[in-house]
N, C-alpha and C positions, 0 to 999 in steps of 0.2 A: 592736195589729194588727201582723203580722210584716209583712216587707219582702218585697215580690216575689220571687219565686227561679227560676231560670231551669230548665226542665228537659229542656228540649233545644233544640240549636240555632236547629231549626226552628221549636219551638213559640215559644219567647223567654221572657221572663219572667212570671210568673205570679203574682198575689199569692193571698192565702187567700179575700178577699172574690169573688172571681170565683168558684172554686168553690163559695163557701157562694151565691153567686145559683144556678150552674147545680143544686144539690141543692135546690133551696127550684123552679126551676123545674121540674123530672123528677119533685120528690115523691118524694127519693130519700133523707127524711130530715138529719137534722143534721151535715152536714159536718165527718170529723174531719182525715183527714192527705191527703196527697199525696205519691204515690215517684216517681222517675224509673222508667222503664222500659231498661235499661241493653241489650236487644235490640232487634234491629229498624234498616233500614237506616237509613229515611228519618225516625227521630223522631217521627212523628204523635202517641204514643201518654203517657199518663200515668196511674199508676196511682191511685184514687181510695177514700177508704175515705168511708162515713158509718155514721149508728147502725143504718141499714136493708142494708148487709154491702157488698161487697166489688166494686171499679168500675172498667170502662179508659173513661178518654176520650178521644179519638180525633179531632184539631185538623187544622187548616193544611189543607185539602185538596190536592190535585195539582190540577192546573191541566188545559188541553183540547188534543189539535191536531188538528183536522179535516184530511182529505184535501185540503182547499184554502188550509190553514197553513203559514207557511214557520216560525210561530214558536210556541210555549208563549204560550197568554193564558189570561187568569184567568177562571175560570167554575167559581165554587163550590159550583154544584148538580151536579155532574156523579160526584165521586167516591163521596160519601156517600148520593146517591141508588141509586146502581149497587149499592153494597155493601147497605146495606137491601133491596134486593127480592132479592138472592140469598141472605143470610140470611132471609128471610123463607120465598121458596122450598123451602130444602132443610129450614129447622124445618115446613115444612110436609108436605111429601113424601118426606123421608128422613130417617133416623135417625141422620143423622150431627151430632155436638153443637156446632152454631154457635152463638154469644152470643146470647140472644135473650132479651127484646126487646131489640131497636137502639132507642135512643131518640134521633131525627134533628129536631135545633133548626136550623131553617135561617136563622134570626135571627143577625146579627153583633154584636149590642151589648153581649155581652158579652165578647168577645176579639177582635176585631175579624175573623172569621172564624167560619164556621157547625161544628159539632161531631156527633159520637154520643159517644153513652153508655149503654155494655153491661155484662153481668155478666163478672166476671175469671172465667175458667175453671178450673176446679181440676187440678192434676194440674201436672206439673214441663214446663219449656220446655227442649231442647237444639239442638246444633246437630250433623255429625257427628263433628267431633274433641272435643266437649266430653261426650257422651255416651260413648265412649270410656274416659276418667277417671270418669267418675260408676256407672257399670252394668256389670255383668259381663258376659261375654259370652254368655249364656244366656237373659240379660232384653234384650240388646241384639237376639238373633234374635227372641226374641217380641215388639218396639218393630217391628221391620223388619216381620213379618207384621203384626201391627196398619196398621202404612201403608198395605201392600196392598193389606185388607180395608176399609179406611174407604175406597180410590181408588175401589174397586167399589160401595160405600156413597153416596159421591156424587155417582155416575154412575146412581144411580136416577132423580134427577131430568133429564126429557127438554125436549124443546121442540119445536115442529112445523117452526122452521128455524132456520139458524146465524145468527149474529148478536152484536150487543154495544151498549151505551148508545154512542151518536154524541152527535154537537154538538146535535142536538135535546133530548137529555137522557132520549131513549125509547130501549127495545129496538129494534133495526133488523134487518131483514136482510144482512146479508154480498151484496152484488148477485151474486156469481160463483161464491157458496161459498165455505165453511172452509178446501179443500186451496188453492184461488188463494190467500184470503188471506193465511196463511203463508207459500205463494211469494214472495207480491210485498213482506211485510214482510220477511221474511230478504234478498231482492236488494236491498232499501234499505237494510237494514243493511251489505249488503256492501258498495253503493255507496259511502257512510259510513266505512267502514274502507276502502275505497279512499282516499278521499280525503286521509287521512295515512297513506298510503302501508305500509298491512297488509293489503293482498290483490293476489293474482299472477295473472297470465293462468290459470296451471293449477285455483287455487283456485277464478276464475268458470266456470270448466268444471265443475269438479266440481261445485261447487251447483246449475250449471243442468240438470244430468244427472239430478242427486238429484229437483228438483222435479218435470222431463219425468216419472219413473218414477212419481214419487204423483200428479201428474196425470194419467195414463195408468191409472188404477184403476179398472175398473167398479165402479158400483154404489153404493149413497150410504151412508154410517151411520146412525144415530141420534143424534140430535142430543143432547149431554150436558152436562149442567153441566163448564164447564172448570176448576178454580180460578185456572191459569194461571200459579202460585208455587208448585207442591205440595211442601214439603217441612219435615225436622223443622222448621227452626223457624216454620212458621207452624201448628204443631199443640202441645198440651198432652196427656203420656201420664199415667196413672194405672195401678198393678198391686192385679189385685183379681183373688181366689185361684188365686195362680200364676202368673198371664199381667197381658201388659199389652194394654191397652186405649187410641185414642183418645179421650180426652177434652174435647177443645176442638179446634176447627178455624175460624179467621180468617184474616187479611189477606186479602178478598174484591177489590179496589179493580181487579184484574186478569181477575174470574172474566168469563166468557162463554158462549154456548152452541155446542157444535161439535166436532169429534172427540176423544172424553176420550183419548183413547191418549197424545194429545200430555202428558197429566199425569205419564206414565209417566217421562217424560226426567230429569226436573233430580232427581227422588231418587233416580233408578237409576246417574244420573253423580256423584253426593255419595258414594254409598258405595263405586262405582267408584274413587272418588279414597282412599278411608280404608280402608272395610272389604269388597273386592269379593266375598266369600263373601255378604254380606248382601244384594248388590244382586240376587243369584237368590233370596234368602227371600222379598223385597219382591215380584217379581214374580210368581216362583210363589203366591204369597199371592191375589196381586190377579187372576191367570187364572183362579185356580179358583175366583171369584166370579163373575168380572164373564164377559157372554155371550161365546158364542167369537166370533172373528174371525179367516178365514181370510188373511184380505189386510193383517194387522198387518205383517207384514214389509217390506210395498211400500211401506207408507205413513210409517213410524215413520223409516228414513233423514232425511225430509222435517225430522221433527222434532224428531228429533236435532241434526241442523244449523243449524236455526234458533234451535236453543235455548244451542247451544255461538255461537252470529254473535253473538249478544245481549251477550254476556261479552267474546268477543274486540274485538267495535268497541268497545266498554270500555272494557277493559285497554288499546287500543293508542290509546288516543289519548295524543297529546302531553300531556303532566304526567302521565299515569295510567299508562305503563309499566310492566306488569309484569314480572318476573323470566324468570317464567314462560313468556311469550311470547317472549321474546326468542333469536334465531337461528331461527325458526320459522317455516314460513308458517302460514297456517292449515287446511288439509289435515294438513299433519305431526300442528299441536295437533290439531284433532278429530277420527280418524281415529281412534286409539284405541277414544275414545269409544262409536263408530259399533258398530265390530267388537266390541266388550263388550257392549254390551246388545242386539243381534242375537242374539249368543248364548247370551242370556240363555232365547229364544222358543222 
């Protein structure tokens, strides 16, 4: 029997016998190897073979913090629960290819933490400077419409109001709505970045200017799956004659239900940052699926902002300084941003 092997921080060490329980549990066949997964921020994931083919399993959950937390506590139903019903969801009502089945052991006695275990998706994983090197520029614009096209793919599925798994461990309602809730998380983040000293009087103006204006929006959306991480690498592409295609779409642990636009941001500002020619394929891609919406513009600021606050309270904390940031406020950094994929619409 080989020695435990560690495969990622998070997960810790692993011996062979743990997997051959979890594969004799799932009925997932004879257990052969185990890879690291060398993507991925926070480590959950390890890749798993057996004689019955090819496996992520998906460790360590994240942890909870209720509106009435001042801290991260442990509550291990909460991630892998969330993620199962919206893989379940979208294999169920939309065509977009999420690992499924999820097989969710909520049993700790085998790693001391509950898991899933899904099928590995086929088709290659990048990121946007890595796909750069890997693909020409030709497969790289048919990757970027593919994006698009799956955002509007996964906006098929609706909900009858916004919401997200809470500390109950159920679907909830959002009590004020999707646009407040953005607000009020982005002012905590800025507060946040306040507080080591990475946001100006000018900068709280500006945010709370941005919010007034997407709060000040008549009329309500439809309610959409959010994934809430959209970008390449939480997707596997595949080229099949000619063009490339979505083939795998995970890291669910974020997804919710509530204004999908907001999905638009973080891969319209990735290509923004590498290859800004693509960040118009990507969207133009995804308008001409997904329904119109005349009020995109009033409300997408909102989430733009929120999505660049997320990074910068980040990057600016103490030990995490980025390069980046620095000499900056944060208006200067996302300010850009804002104005590029604006004018994307």
């Amino acid at each position: 029997m080989s020695e435990p092997k560690i495969y990622s921080e998070r997960l810790g060490a692993i011996g062979d016998a743990q997997f051959e329980a979890v594969a004799s549990r799932m009925n997932l066949g004879r257990f052969t190897k185990a890879e690291p997964v060398t993507s991925g921020l926070f480590g959950q994931n390890v890749f798993v073979s057996t004689s019955e083919g090819e496996f992520v399993l998906r460790g360590a959950p994240h942890w909870i913090k209720g509106p009435d937390d001042t801290q991260w506590r442990r509550e291990d139903r909460w991630q892998f629960t969330k993620e199962v019903f919206f893989a379940r969801q979208l294999h169920e009502h939309t065509r977009a290819p999420v690992p499924w089945p999820m097989l969710h052991d909520e049993a700790s006695d085998i790693f001391g933490w509950p898991y899933i275990v899904m099928p590995r998706m086929p088709g290659a994983c990048f990121d946007e400077r890595g796909i750069v090197k890997a693909l020409a520029v030709e497969d790289r614009r048919s990757v970027a419409a593919a994006l698009g096209r799956m955002l509007a793919e996964m906006q098929k599925l609706t909900w009858p109001f916004a919401g997200d798994f809470d500390t109950t461990i159920e679907l909830q309602a959002y009590p004020a709505g999707d646009t407040r809730r953005v607000a009020d998380e982005t002012a905590t983040l800025m507060q946040d970045a306040k507080g080591h000293g990475a946001i100006t009087a000018e900068d709280m103006a500006w945010v709370a200017e941005t919010a007034r204006r997407a709060l000040a929006v008549p009329g309500e959306r439809p309610n959409t799956c959010v994934h809430g991480d959209y970008k390449l690498n939480n997707v596997t592409v595949m080229k099949d004659d000619g063009s490339w295609r979505v083939s795998g779409l995970f890291d669910l642990h974020e997804a919710r239900f509530g204004d999908g636009a907001l999905d638009i941001v973080r891969q319209a500002c990735g290509y923004l940052d590498t290859e800004a020619a693509l960040a118009r394929v990507f969207v133009d891609a995804y308008r001409e699926v997904a329904p119109p919406d005349p009020a995109l513009g009033e409300r997408l600021p909102l989430y733009i902002v929120n999505d660049r606050m997320k990074f910068w309270e980040f990057f600016t904390r103490p030990g995490n300084h980025a390069p980046w940031s620095r000499n900056k406020t944060f208006r200067r950094w996302a300010q850009p941003y804002l104005d590029g994929v604006l004018k994307l619409l």
